[in-house]
C-alpha angles and dihedrals in degrees: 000000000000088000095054093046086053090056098049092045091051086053091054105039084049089068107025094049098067083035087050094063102030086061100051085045096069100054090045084053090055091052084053088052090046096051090046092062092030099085099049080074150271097293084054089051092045093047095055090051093054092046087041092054094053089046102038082060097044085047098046096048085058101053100105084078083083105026093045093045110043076050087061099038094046090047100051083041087058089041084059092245098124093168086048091052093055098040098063095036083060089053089050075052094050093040085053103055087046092053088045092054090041093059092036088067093045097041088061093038092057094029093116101040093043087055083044092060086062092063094205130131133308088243099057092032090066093044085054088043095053099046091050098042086062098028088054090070086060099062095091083053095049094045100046087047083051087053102041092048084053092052087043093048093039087058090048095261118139104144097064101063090037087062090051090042095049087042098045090045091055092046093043086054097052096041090045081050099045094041096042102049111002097047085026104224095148110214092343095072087053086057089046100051097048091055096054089048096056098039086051085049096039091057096043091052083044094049089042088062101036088054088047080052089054103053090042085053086228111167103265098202131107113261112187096196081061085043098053088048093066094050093052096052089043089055088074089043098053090046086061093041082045086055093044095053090046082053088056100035084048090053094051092043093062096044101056082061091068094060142263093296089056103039091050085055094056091047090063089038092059088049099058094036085055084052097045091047093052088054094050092042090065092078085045095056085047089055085049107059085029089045102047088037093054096045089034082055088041091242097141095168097053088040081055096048105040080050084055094049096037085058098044079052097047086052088044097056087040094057091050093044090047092046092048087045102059090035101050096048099107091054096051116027099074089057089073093046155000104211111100099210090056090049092044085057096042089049087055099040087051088064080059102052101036080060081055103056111071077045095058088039086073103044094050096053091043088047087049095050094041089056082043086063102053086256103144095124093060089033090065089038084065102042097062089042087047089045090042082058098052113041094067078055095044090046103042091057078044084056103036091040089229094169140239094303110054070047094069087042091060093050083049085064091049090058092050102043084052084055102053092050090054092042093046082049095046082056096076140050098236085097095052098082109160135205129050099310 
């Protein structure tokens, strides 16, 4: 039995190791990011939240052009199709750079309106506006890089993308730096230098699979009934992620109500928590490419116990990030500001959350092996029932005025109800649909 949990051990850290620190890269980068333009000034800083926010939406509603298609790839690779694999991972890839283009148009033609939406003032507005206007050329990049990184993970493959992460985030360091202060572009150089970043890393994780498709001889050629396909199986997945960002925007919302103090504090919250949760996702990336592989192979019982383990080790990781979290508070929490009152209310809000975490270690590998099933239909199904139970939450602490952290309670309950939908599914056997699709 040890010798079979280490098996299965070795399978998943494989993949989750490389994921692991591809994921926690890409936040650090953004503090990077943050501190660069940073010190042009607050209207700078103010400016990037704001860009950052409109894109960090448009991005993450598209992330199913990774998770849905590292699901497909990985489950025609267990099925022993390779080509098939990569054919339809390129047409993840095609389905991408049309999207891209898509929101890049509609990005430019609401700029001014979306900023708008912000209400602050004319200042920050046109940092926001300058930095948009640049960074939106870069969404087909992002979102090819998105899908290239899916086909690479769904045919095991996690080192790859972590090279051309490490290496995008350093070169998008040094050209933010050179074209922000030493060419002196100001925030648009930020802008500038990040787009050239992601479109360099977008075309080497592009080249990396279209040379895979050559020496699989798999058709390279754009097929729109594949195409449309894709489309079809992301459109569940970007309900659930739609249910996840009303979740978040819900949760700020609120807590704008409750006053500068607390507001500051959930700023920084909602920090820590992205980080945590890129951490935690690493495992679930890992279910997805095992998870779509072993059903994609018809191998149910070992689909049923890497899902077991995945999830001892979620609760596991949880347990150790909740516990770091709550410990190491006095070493961390004046670093994000030195008003005692914010730091008071984030000490308290980080008990919360550090209670939340084993919780959400759970939901983040089930969601992983659920996507990994090909599962997107039930996966948006519990997300609204998971968001219906959380908004009367959400809005009686708005009514009461409760305060930040029965806030961050309720969203407590929100992890857990989101748990409890993807346990009661794991349950059965509808998920386990086997075969390559």
């Amino acid at each position: 039995m040890t010798a079979s949990r280490r098996t299965l051990d070795r399978e998943i850290f494989a993949l989750a190791i490389p994921t692991f620190a591809t994921l926690v890269s890409e936040p650090l980068l953004l503090l990077a990011d943050s501190a660069i333009v940073g010190h042009l000034g607050t209207d700078q800083l103010a400016g990037l939240g704001i860009a950052s926010n409109v894109l960090g939406v448009l991005i993450g509603l598209s992330i199913f052009l990774a998770y849905g298609t590292t699901g497909s790839v990985a489950r025609r690779l267990g099925a022993g199709d390779r080509v098939g694999a990569l054919t339809a991972g390129f047409d993840g890839m095609v389905l991408a750079v049309l999207v891209g283009v898509g929101l890049t148009v509609l990005l430019q033609a609401v700029l001014e309106p979306v900023v708008g939406l912000y209400d602050v003032s004319p200042v920050v507005a046109e940092q926001a506006r300058t930095y948009l206007r640049i960074a939106a050329f870069g969404l087909p990049g992002v979102l090819l890089t998105l899908a290239s990184t899916g086909v690479l993970r769904g045919l095991q493959d996690t080192r790859t993308p972590l090279y051309v992460v490490i290496a995008t985030n350093l070169a998008n360091v040094g050209l933010n730096l050179l074209l922000v202060y030493g060419v002196g572009l100001g925030i648009a150089g930020s802008a500038l230098g990040t787009l050239i970043a992601q479109g360099s890393a977008a075309l080497v994780l592009a080249a990396v699979v279209v040379r895979g498709m050559r020496r699989s001889h798999a058709p390279l050629h754009f097929r729109p009934g594949g195409v449309l396909g894709a489309a079809r199986t992301g459109v569940w997945l970007v309900l659930r992620t739609a249910a996840l960002q009303t979740g978040i925007t819900l949760t700020t919302f609120v807590a704008a109500g409750f006053g500068a103090v607390a507001l500051a504090a959930h700023q920084v919250s909602v920090s820590i928590w992205t980080l945590l949760a890129f951490a935690l996702d690493a495992v679930a990336i890992a279910g997805q490419a095992i998870i779509g592989r072993t059903l994609g192979a018809g191998d149910v019982a070992l689909g049923r116990a890497m899902t077991r383990r995945m999830m001892g080790w979620g609760i596991l990781f949880g347990l150790v990030f909740g516990a770091a979290l709550v410990l190491a508070r006095p070493l961390y929490v004046g670093l994000f500001s030195p008003d005692p009152a914010v730091q008071a209310l984030l000490s308290q809000v980080l008990v919360v959350m550090a209670l939340a975490t084993p919780i959400a270690g759970v939901v983040f590998v089930l969601d992983g092996v659920l996507i990994g099933a090909g599962d997107g239909r039930y996966l948006a199904l519990a997300g609204l029932i998971a968001l219906l139970a959380y908004v009367p939450a959400a809005l009686v602490v708005q009514h009461t005025g409760a305060g930040l952290v029965w806030l961050w309670v309720a969203y407590g309950w929100y992890v857990a109800a989101r748990m409890l939908t993807l346990l009661w599914r794991i349950r059965g056997s509808a998920w386990m649909r086997t075969g390559a699709v």
